[in-house]
C-alpha positions as CSV (number, residue, x, y, z in Angstrom):
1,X,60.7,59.4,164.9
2,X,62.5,57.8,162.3
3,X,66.4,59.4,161.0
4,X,66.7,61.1,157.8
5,X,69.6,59.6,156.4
6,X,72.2,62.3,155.3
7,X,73.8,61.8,152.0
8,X,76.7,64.0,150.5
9,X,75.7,66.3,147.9
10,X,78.1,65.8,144.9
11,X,77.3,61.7,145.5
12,X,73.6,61.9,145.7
13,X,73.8,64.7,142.9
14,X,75.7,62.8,140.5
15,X,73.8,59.0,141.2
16,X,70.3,61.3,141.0
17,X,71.7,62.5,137.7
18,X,72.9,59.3,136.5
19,X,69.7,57.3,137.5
20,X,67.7,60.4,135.5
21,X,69.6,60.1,132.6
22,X,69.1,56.2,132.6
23,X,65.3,56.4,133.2
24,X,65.4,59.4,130.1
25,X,66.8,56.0,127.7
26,X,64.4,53.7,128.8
27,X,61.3,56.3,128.3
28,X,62.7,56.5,125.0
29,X,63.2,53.4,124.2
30,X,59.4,53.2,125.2
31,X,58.6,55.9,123.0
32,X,60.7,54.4,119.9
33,X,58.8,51.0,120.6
34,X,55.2,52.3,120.6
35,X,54.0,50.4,117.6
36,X,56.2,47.3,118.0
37,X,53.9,44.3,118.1
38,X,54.4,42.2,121.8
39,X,56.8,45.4,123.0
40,X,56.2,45.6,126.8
41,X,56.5,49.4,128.1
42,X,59.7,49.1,131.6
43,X,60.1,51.9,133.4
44,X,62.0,52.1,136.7
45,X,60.6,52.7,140.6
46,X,63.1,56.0,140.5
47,X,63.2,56.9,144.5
48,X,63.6,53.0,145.3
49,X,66.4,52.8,143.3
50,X,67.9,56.1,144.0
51,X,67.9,55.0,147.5
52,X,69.3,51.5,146.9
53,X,72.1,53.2,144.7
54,X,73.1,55.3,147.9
55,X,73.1,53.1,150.6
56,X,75.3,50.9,148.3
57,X,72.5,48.1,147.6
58,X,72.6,48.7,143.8
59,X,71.7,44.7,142.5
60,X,73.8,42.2,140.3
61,X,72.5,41.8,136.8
62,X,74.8,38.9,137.0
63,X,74.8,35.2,137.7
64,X,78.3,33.5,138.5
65,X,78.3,29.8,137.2
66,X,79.0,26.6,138.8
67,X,82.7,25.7,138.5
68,X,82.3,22.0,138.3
69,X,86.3,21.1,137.7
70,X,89.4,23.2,139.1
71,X,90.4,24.2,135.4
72,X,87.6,25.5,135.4
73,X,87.3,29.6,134.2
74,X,84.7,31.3,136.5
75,X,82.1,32.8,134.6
76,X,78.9,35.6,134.9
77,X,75.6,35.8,132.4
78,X,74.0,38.9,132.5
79,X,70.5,39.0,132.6
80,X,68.5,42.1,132.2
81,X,68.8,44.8,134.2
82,X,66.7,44.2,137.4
83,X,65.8,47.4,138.3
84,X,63.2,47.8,135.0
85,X,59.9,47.1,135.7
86,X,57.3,46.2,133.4
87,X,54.5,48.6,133.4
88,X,51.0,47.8,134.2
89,X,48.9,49.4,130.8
90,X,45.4,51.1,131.2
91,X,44.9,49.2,128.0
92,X,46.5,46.8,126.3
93,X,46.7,46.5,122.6
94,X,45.9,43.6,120.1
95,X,49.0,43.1,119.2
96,X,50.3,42.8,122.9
97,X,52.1,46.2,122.8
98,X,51.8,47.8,126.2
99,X,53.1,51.4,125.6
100,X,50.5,54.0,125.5
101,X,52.1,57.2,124.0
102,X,50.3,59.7,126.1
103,X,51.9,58.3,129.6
104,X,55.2,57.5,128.3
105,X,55.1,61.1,126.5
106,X,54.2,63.2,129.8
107,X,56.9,60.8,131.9
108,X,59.4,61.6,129.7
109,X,58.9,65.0,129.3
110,X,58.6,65.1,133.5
111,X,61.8,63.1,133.6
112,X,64.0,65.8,131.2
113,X,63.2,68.8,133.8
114,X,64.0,66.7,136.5
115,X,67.1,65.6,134.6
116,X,67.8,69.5,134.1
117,X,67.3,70.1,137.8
118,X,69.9,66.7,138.8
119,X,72.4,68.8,136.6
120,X,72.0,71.8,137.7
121,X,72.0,70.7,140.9
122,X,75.4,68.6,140.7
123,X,77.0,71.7,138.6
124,X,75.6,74.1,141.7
125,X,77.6,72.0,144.5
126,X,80.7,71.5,142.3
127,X,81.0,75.1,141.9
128,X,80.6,75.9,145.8
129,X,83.2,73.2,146.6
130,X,85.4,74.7,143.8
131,X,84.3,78.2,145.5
132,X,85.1,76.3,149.3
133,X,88.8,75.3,147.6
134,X,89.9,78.6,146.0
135,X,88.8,81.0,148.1
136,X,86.8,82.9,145.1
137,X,83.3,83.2,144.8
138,X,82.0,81.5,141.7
């Protein structure tokens, strides 16, 4: 039987809520994009990356450069962010724009409760450990 891995609250609370709030812009940025011609609808794998995050595997958006003389300055280019994916539309349209409103509507409107829920969540184990320190209840 395989180990659940424990995490601390107030960590896992505040990456769940940063990864949330991340995932809320790029919906959005689907969203705003729906009639862009060639626009290509990303979205993110949320527990794979919320478990990457945790056990400190978050990837490099970065590539360091050759340094082909000692003078050299090391350098990084940033490429995009690799934990957007594209997503795989029902239907394509003819102008190559893969967002379809109805899908990227309903995540995003499932992603903002469970944004709410990531807060409330982080705000409910700050006020126990503020509780824990003063010796008041909250």
């Amino acid at each position: 039987m395989n180990a659940v891995p424990q995490y601390d609250p107030l960590t896992f609370g505040e990456t769940a809520f940063k990864l949330r709030t991340f995932r809320q812009q790029v919906l959005g940025n689907n969203l705003a994009n729906s009639d862009t011609p060639g626009f290509k609808a990303r979205d993110i794998k949320f527990a794979d990356v919320l478990k990457a995050q945790l056990e400190g595997v978050a990837p490099s958006n970065a590539i360091s450069l050759a340094n082909t003389h000692s003078a050299h300055i090391p350098g990084k280019v940033s490429q995009e962010d690799p934990r957007l994916l594209y997503r795989i539309p029902n239907q394509p349209s003819m102008d190559g724009n893969t967002v379809d409103g109805d899908i990227e509507l309903s995540e995003f409107t499932k992603n903002s409760v469970f944004t709410e829920s990531a807060l409330n969540m982080l705000g409910s184990t700050i006020r126990a450990r503020m509780s824990a320190i003063t010796g008041q209840a909250s």
